[in-house]
C-alpha positions as CSV (number, residue, x, y, z in Angstrom):
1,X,79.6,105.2,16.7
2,X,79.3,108.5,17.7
3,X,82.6,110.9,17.4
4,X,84.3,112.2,20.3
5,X,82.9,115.2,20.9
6,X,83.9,116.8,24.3
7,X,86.8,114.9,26.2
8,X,84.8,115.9,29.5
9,X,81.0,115.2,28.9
10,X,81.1,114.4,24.7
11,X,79.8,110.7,24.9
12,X,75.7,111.5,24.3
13,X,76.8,114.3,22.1
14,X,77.3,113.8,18.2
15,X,79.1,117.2,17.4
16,X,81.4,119.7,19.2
17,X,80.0,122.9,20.7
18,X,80.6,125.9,18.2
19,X,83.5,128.3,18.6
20,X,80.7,130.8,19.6
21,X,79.6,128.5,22.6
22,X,82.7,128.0,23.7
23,X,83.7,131.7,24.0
24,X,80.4,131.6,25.7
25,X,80.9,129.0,27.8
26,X,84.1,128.8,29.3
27,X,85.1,130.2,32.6
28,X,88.7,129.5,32.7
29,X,89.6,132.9,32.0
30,X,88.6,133.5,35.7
31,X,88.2,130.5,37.6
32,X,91.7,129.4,37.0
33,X,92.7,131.6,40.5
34,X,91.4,128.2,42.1
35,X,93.9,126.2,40.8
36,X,95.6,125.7,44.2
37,X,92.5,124.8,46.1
38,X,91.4,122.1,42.9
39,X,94.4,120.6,43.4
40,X,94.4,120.6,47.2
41,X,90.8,119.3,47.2
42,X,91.7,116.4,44.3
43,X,94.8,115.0,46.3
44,X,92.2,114.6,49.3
45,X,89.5,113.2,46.8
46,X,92.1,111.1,45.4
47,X,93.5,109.9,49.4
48,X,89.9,109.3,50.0
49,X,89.6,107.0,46.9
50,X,92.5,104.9,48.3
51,X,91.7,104.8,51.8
52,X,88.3,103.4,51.0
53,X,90.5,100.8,48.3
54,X,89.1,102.4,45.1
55,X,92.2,103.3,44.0
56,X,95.4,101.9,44.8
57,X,98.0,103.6,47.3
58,X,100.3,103.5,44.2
59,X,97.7,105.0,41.9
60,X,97.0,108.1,44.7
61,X,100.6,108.8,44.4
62,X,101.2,108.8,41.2
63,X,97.8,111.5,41.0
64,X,99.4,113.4,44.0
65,X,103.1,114.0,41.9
66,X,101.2,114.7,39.1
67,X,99.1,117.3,40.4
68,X,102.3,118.8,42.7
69,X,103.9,119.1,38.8
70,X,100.8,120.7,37.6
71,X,100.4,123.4,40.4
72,X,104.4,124.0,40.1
73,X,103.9,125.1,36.4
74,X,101.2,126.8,37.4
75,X,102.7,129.1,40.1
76,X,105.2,129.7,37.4
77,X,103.1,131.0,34.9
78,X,104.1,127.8,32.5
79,X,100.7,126.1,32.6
80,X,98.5,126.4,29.4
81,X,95.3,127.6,29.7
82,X,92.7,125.8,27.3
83,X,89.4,127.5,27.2
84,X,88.1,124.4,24.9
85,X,88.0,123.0,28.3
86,X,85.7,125.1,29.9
87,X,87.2,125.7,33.3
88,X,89.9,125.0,35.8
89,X,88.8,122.1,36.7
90,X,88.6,119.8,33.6
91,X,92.1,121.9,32.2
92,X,93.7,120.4,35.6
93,X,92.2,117.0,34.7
94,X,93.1,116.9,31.5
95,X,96.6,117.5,31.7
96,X,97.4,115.1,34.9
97,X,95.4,112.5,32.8
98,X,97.9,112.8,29.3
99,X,101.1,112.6,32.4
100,X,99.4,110.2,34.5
101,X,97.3,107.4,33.5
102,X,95.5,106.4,36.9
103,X,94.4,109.7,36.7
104,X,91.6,108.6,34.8
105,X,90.1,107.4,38.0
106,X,90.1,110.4,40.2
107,X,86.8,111.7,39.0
108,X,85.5,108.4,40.6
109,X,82.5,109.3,43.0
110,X,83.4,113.1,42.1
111,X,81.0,115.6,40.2
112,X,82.2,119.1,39.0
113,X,79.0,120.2,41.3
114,X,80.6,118.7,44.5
115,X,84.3,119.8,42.9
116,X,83.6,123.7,42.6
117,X,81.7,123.7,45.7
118,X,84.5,122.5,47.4
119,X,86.7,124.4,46.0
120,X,85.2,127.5,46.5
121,X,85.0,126.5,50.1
122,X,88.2,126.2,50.4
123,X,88.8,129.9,48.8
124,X,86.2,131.4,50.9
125,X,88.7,130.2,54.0
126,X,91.4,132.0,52.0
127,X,89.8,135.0,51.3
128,X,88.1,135.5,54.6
129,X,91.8,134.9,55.8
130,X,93.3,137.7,54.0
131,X,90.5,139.9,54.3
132,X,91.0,139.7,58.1
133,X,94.4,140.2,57.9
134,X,94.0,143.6,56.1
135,X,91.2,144.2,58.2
136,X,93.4,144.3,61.5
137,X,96.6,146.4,59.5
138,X,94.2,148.8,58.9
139,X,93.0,149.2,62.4
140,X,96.6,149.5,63.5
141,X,97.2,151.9,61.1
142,X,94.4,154.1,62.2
143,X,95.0,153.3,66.2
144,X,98.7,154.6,65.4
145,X,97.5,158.0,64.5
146,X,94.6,158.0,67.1
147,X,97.6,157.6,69.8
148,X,100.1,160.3,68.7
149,X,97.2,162.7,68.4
150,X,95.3,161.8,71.7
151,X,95.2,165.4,72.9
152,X,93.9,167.2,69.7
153,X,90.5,168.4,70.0
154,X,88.1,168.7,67.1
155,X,84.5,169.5,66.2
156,X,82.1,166.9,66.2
157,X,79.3,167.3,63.2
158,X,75.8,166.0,62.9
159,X,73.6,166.8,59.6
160,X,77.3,168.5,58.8
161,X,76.9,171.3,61.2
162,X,79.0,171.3,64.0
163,X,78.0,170.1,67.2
164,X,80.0,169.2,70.5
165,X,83.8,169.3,70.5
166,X,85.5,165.6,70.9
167,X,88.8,164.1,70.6
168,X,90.1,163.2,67.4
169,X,91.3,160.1,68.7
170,X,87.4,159.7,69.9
171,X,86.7,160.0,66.2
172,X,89.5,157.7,64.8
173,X,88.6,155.2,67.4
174,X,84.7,154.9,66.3
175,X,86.5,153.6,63.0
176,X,88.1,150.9,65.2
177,X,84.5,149.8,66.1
178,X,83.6,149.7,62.4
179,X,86.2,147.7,61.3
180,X,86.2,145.7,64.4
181,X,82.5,144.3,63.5
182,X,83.3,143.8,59.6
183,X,86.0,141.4,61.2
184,X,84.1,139.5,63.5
185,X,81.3,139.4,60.3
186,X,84.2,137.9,57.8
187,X,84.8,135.5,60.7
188,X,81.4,134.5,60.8
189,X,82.2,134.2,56.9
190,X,84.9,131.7,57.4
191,X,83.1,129.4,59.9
192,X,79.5,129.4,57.5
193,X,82.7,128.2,54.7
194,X,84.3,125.5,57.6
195,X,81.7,122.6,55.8
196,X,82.6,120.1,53.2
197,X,80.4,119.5,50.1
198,X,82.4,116.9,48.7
199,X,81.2,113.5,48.0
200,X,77.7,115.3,47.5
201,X,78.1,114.7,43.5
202,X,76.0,116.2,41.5
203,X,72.6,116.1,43.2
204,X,72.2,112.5,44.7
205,X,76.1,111.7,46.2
206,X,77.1,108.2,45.1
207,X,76.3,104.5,45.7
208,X,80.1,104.1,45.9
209,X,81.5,103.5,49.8
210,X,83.3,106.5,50.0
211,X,84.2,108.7,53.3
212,X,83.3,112.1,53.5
213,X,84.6,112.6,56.7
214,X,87.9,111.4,56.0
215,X,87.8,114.3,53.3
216,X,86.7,116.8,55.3
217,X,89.2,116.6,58.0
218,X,91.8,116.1,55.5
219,X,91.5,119.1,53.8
220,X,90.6,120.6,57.4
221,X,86.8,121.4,57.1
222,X,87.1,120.5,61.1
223,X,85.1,122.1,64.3
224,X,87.5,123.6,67.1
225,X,88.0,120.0,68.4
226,X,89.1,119.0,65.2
227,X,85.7,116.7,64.2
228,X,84.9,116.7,60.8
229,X,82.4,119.1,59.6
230,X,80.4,117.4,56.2
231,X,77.4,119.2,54.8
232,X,74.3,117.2,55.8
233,X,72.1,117.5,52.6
234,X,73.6,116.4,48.9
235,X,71.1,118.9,47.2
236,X,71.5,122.0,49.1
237,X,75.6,121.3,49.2
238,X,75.8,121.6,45.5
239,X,73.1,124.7,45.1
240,X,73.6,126.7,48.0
241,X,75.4,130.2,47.6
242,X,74.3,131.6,51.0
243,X,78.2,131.8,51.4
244,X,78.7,133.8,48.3
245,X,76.3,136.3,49.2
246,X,77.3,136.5,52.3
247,X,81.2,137.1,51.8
248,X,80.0,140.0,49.4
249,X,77.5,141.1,52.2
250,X,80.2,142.1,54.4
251,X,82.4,142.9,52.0
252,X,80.1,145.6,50.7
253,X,79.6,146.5,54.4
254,X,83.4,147.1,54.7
255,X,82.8,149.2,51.5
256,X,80.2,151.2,53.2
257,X,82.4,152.1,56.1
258,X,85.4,152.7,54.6
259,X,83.5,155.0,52.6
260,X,82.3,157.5,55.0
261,X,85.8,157.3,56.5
262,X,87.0,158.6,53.0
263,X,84.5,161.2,53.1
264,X,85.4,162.6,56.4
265,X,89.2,162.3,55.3
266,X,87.8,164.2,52.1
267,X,86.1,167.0,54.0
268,X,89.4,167.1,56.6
269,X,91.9,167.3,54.0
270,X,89.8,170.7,52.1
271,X,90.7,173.9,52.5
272,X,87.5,174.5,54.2
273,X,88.3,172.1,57.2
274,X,92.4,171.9,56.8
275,X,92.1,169.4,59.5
276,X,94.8,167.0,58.0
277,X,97.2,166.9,55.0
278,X,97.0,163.7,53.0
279,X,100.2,162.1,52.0
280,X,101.4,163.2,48.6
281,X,101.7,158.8,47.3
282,X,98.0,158.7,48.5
283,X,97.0,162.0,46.2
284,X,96.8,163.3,42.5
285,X,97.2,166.9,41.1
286,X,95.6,168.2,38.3
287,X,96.4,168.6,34.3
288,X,95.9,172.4,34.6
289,X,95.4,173.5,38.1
290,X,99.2,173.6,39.3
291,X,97.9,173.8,43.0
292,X,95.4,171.1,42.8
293,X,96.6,168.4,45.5
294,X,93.2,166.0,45.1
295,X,92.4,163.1,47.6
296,X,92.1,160.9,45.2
297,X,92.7,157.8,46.7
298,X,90.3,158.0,49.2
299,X,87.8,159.2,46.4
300,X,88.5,156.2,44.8
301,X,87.8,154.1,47.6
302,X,84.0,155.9,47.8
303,X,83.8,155.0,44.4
304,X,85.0,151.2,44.8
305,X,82.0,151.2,47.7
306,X,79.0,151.0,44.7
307,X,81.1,148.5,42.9
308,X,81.2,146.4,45.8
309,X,77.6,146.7,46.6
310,X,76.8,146.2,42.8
311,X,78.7,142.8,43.6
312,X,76.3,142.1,46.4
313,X,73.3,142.7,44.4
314,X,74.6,140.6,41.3
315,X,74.9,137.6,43.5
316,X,71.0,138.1,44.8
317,X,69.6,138.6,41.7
318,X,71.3,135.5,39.9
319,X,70.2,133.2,43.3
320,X,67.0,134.3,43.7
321,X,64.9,132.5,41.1
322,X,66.8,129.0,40.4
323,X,65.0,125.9,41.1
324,X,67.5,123.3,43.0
325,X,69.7,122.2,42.3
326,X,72.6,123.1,40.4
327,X,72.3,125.7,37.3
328,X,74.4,126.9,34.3
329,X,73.5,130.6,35.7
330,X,75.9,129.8,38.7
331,X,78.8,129.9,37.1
332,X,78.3,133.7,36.9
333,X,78.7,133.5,40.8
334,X,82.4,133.2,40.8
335,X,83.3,137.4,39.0
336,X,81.6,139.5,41.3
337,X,83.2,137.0,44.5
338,X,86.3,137.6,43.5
339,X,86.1,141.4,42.2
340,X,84.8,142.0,45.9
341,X,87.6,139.9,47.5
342,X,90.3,141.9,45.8
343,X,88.5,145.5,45.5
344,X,88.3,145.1,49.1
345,X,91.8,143.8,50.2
346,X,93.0,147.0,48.2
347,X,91.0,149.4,49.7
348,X,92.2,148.6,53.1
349,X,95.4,148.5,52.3
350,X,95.0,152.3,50.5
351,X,92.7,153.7,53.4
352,X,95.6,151.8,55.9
353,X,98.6,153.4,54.0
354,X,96.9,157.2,53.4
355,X,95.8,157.2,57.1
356,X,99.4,155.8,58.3
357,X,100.8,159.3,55.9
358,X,98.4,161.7,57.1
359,X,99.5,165.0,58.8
360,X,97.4,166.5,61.5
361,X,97.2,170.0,61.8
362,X,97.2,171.0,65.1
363,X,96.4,174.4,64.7
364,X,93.6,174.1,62.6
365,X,92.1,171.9,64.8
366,X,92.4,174.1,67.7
367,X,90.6,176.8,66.0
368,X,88.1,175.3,64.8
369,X,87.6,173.8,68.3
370,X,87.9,176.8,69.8
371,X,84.3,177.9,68.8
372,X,82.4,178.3,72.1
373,X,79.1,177.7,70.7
374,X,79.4,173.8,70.6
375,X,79.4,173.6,74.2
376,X,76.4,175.3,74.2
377,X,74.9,171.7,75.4
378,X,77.0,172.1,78.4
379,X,75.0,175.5,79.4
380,X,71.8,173.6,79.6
381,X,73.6,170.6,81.5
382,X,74.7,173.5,83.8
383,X,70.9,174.9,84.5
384,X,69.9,171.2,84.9
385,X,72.2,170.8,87.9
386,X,70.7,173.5,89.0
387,X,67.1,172.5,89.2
388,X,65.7,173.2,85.7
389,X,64.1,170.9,83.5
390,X,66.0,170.1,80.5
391,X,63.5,171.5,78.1
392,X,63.3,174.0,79.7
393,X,66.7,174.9,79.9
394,X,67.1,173.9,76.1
395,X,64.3,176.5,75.6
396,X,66.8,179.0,77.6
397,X,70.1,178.3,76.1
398,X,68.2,178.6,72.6
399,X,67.5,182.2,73.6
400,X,71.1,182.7,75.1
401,X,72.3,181.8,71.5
402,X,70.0,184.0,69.5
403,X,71.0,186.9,72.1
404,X,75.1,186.0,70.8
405,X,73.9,185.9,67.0
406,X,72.1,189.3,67.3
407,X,75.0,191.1,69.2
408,X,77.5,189.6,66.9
409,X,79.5,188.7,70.1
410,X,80.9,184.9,70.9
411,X,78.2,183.4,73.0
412,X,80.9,183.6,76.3
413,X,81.6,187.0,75.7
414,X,78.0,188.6,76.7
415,X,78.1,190.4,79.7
416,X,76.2,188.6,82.2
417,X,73.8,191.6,83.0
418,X,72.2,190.7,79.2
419,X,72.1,186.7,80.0
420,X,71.1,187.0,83.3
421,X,67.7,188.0,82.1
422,X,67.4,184.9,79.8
423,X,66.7,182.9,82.8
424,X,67.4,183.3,86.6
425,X,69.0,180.1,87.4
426,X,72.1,181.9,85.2
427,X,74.2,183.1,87.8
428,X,77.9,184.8,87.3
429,X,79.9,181.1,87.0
430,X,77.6,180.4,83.9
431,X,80.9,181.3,81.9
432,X,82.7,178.5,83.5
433,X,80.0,176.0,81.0
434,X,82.3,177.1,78.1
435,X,86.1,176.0,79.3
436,X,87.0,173.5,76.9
437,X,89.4,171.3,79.1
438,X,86.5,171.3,82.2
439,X,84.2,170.2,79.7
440,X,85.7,167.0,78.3
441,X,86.9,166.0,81.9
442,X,83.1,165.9,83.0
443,X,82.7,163.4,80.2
444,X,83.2,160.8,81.9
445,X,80.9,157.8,81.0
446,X,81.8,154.8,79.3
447,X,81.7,155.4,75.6
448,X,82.5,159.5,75.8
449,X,84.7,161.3,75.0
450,X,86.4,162.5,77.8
451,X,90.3,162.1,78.7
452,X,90.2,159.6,80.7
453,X,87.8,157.5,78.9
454,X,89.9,158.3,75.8
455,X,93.3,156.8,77.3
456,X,90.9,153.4,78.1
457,X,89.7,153.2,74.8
458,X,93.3,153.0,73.7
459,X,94.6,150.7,76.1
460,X,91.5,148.7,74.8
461,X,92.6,148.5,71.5
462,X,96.1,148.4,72.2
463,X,95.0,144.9,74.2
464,X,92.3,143.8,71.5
465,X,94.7,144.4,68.8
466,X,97.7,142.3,70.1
């Protein structure tokens, strides 16, 4: 008779893996944050089992205290960790099964395929939960500062230059509509996760009578009219990581966006712009510049944007060459998940708490703003009222702009008798074209950045926020 080799799988094997293989092996050391959703999904497993009288009533509850005991040491740090066990999953079993003998039948009609995809189901939920909620501080953080400011006036840029003057809160608001779609993409998240793989076993389910619907809506894998949602093919349940990819998908997207807001907070907070002044807890100074005040938190956050998307591309790479249906390559799935679950509830929390610190400077702004030359624009929009064809007022305004350049004068300070010749559809009131405050209010269309469509877009998100 064969020894006992692995208290899991060891009956067709005649030796225990080496130390080496182990350390190889084992995934506890990172899998074990599932412990709460393993032991959620086994005490629906294990009601399933009784329901369907595979177990006995008095056998599920004797697995339910057992596991309730387990996830108590657990949550207090007490548990033992046993990487001879390869991963959260048989550690769990193993120690409800030396306090609990009926515990030797909850693996009944159960595969560690069906089990991790279940469980990671369930922490997709989770994480697209929390992710949401971090999602919507930080968008409350930012519509905060866009509402105390909503009369400051700064330079928009394109290619870096500047360009045409628009509200900050303009600005701060297009960050809303960034964040806005990473939420409704993490929702999307959360519904592709709302389906339950268990009972799917390792490839083939089970010739067992077991039901997965009473599973599913147990452990609330239900539609919006609460009807059990079950995966609908045993092969693809316990092979697919369309979800995984996905949740880093939009998680590297969030990364993406909240690193060109970093960069603009970067570029506001230099002496060059002086826009803003981050808030000292959000910033570093340096070990031998005594004036340095660095941005490094939102440098950091840049930085955590390529980790993110390395994340993303890990998870492609590993799925796109496995044969169905479940391989040893996937448990490399579960690291770069969680890395981009947790590097992104952190950044939003940083970008939320150094945008809820910032200090706008007013003056700076209005300088900077102050620049006549980015309503330029508005000159040729005055010809075209009059009758001339944009390009050819572009054409016109060009030369009215050069003229400024050469005569080292601000391009509303030369005398008219010099414009005039440009083009003759510049009469005297062409000066009017560079009044700041007449300017925005002609911006009226939905989406500008005008005043009044300003103060909608914040009653907008003052409603869409809650």
């Amino acid at each position: 008779m064969a020894k006992k080799a692995q208290v899991t799988w060891g009956g067709r094997f005649s030796s225990a893996p080496a130390d080496l293989m182990l350390r190889f092996s084992e995934s506890v050391s990172f899998d074990s944050r599932l412990a709460p959703f393993d032991i959620q999904g086994s005490k629906a497993h294990s009601a399933m089992l009784a329901h369907v009288g595979l177990i006995t009533k008095k056998e599920r509850d004797a697995i339910h205290t057992g596991l309730d005991a387990i996830l108590v040491e657990i949550e207090a740090g007490k548990f033992v960790w046993e990487t001879r066990l390869e991963d959260v999953h048989m550690n769990i079993e193993q120690a409800l099964t030396k306090r609990c003998p009926a515990a030797a039948k909850l693996h009944t009609a159960r595969s560690r395929n069906d089990q991790v995809a279940t469980d990671m189901r369930l922490y997709f939920k989770a994480a697209c939960s929390d992710i949401f909620v971090q999602l919507d501080a930080a968008q409350r953080a930012i519509l905060s500062v866009a509402e105390a400011h909503a009369d400051v006036l700064i330079p928009g840029y394109t290619h870096l230059q500047r360009a045409q003057p628009v509200y900050l809160a303009h600005h701060l608001l297009a960050y809303l509509e960034m964040l806005q779609r990473d939420a409704e993409r993490i929702v999307l998240v959360a519904d592709h996760a709302n389906w339950c793989p268990l009972g799917s076993g390792a490839i083939a389910g089970t010739t067992l009578p077991i039901d997965r619907e009473f599973t599913a809506k147990t452990l609330g894998f239900v539609d919006a009219k609460g009807k059990p949602r079950v995966t609908q093919n045993s092969m693809d349940a316990v092979s697919d990581r369309d979800l995984f990819i996905e949740f880093a998908s939009a998680c590297a997207l969030i990364g993406v966006h909240l690193s060109r807001m970093a960069e603009d907070m970067i570029l506001w907070a230099s002496q060059e712009f002086k826009f803003v002044e981050l808030p000292d807890a959000f910033c570093t100074g340096s070990s031998l510049m005594p004036q340095k005040k660095n941005p490094d938190s939102m440098e950091l956050i840049r930085g955590k944007s390529a980790r993110l998307q390395g994340n993303l591309h890990t998870l492609l790479v590993l799925a796109k060459g496995l044969p169905l249906t479940y391989n040893r390559d996937l448990q490399e799935d579960n690291p770069p998940v969680f890395d981009s679950h947790d590097q992104t509830a952190l950044c939003l929390a940083v970008l939320a708490g150094t945008i809820s610190g910032m200090e706008v400077h007013r003056v700076r702004c209005a300088a900077a703003v102050a620049d006549p030359a980015l309503l330029a624009t508005d000159l040729a929009d005055y010809l075209v009222r009059a009758g001339v064809p944009f390009r050819e007022a572009h054409h016109a305004v060009g030369a009215v702009v050069k003229l400024a350049e050469e005569s080292l004068l601000p391009i509303n300070q030369l005398p008219y008798d010099e414009v005039k010749r440009v083009h003759p559809a510049i009469k005297p009131d062409w000066v009017e074209s560079f009044d700041l405050a007449k300017a925005m209010a002609r911006r009226t269309g939905t989406g500008m950045p005008g005043p009044a469509q300003v103060k909608r877009q914040l009653a907008r998100w003052n409603k869409l926020l809650g």
